[in-house]
N, C-alpha and C positions, 0 to 999 in steps of 0.2 A: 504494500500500500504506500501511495506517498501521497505526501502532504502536497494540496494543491496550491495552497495558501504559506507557501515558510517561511516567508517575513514577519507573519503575525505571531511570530514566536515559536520558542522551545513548547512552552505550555499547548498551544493552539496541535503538534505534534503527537504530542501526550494525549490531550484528548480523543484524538482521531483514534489512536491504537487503542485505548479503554472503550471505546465506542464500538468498536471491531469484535472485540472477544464474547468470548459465549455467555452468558447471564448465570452460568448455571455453576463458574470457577467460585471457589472460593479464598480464592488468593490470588495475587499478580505479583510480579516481580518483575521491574523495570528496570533497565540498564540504560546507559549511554554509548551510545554509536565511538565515543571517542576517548574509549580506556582499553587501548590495547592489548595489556597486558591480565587483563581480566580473567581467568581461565574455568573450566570445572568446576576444578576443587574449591574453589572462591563460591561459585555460585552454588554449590552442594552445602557448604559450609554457612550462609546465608539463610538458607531454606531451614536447617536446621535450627540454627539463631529466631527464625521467623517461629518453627512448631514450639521453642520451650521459652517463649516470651512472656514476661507477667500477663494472665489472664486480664487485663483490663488496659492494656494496648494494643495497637490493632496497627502500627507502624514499625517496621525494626527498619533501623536505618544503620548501617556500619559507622562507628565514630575512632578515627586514627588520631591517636595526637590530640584529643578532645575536639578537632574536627570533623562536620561530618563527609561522611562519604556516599557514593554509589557503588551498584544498582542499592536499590529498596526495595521491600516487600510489603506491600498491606495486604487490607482485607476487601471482602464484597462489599462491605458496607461506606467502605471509605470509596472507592470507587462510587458505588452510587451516590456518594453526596460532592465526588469530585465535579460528574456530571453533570448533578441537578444545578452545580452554583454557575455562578456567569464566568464569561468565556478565558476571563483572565484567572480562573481558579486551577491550579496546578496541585499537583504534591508539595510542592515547598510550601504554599501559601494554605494550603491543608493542613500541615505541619505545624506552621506557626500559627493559626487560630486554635489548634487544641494540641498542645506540646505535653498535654497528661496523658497523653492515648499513642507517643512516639516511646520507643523503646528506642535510647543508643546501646547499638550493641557492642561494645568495645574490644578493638580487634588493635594489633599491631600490623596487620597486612598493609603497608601502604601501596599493595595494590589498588584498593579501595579511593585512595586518593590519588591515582596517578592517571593524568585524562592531558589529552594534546587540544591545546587552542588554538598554538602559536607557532611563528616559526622556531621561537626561542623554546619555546614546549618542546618539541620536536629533539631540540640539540640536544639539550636536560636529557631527555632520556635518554640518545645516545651516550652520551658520556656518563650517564649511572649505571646503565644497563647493556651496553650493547649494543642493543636493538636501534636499527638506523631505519627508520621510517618515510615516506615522500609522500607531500601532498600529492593527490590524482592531480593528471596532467590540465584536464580542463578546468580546475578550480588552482591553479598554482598559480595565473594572474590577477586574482583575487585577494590574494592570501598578502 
C-alpha cells in the first residue's frame, strides 16, 4: 500500500496501515521503514515485552538510555481510538495524552534507537557498525 498523500505526514502513513489490517488482530506492532539494523530477535523480543506488560497498559514502547524507541506495540483498543480521533492523531500523540496506559520497556539494545535521517545518519552508522548504506538513486537529489 502507499501512501497517496506523504507530505501530510509520518502520522497520515500510520493511519493508512491501521486502516488496512483486519479488525479482528488484537495487537499491532509498528516499525519504521528507516532502522536498519532492526532484526528478528528485536522484534521476537518486543512481542514478548508486549504479552508480560502491566495489565493496565496497553502501549510497550522500547526505552534505551531513558529514551524512547521503535517499533511499538499496542493494543485493538488503542488502535480504534487512534482512528476514531482526527487526522493528526498518531501513536506518539496517543502516547502522550494517556502516558498511564504506555509501558517503557527498558532494553539496552540500541538497536531500538538507531534509524537513518540523514546523510550524516548514514556515516554514524558506518563508522559504528560497519554497515555502509546509500540513499536509493532516485531520492539521493533530494537528500
Amino acid at each position: 500500500m502507499r501512501n497517496p498523500d506523504p507530505d501530510a505526514g509520518q502520522v497520515s502513513s500510520l493511519r493508512l496501515g491501521l486502516q488496512a489490517l483486519s479488525p479482528k488482530l488484537d495487537a499491532m506492532l509498528v516499525a519504521l521503514a528507516d532502522q536498519p539494523l532492526i532484526n528478528s530477535q528485536d522484534i521476537n523480543d518486543l512481542i514478548g515485552a508486549y504479552k508480560k506488560r502491566p495489565d493496565y497498559t496497553q502501549v510497550v514502547q522500547p526505552t534505551v538510555d531513558g529514551l524512547p524507541g521503535n517499533p511499538v506495540m499496542f493494543s485493538a483498543e488503542v488502535r480504534e481510538q487512534i482512528l476514531a480521533g482526527t487526522a493528526n492523531l498518531g501513536c506518539r500523540q496517543w502516547q502522550s495524552a494517556h502516558p498511564e496506559k504506555v509501558h517503557a520497556w527498558v532494553s539496552a539494545n540500541l538497536r531500538y534507537r538507531t534509524d537513518v535521517d540523514t546523510p550524516e545518519d548514514i556515516q554514524a552508522l558506518a563508522e559504528r557498525t560497519g554497515h555502509q548504506l546509500k540513499w536509493p538513486v532516485d531520492l539521493q537529489a533530494t537528500v
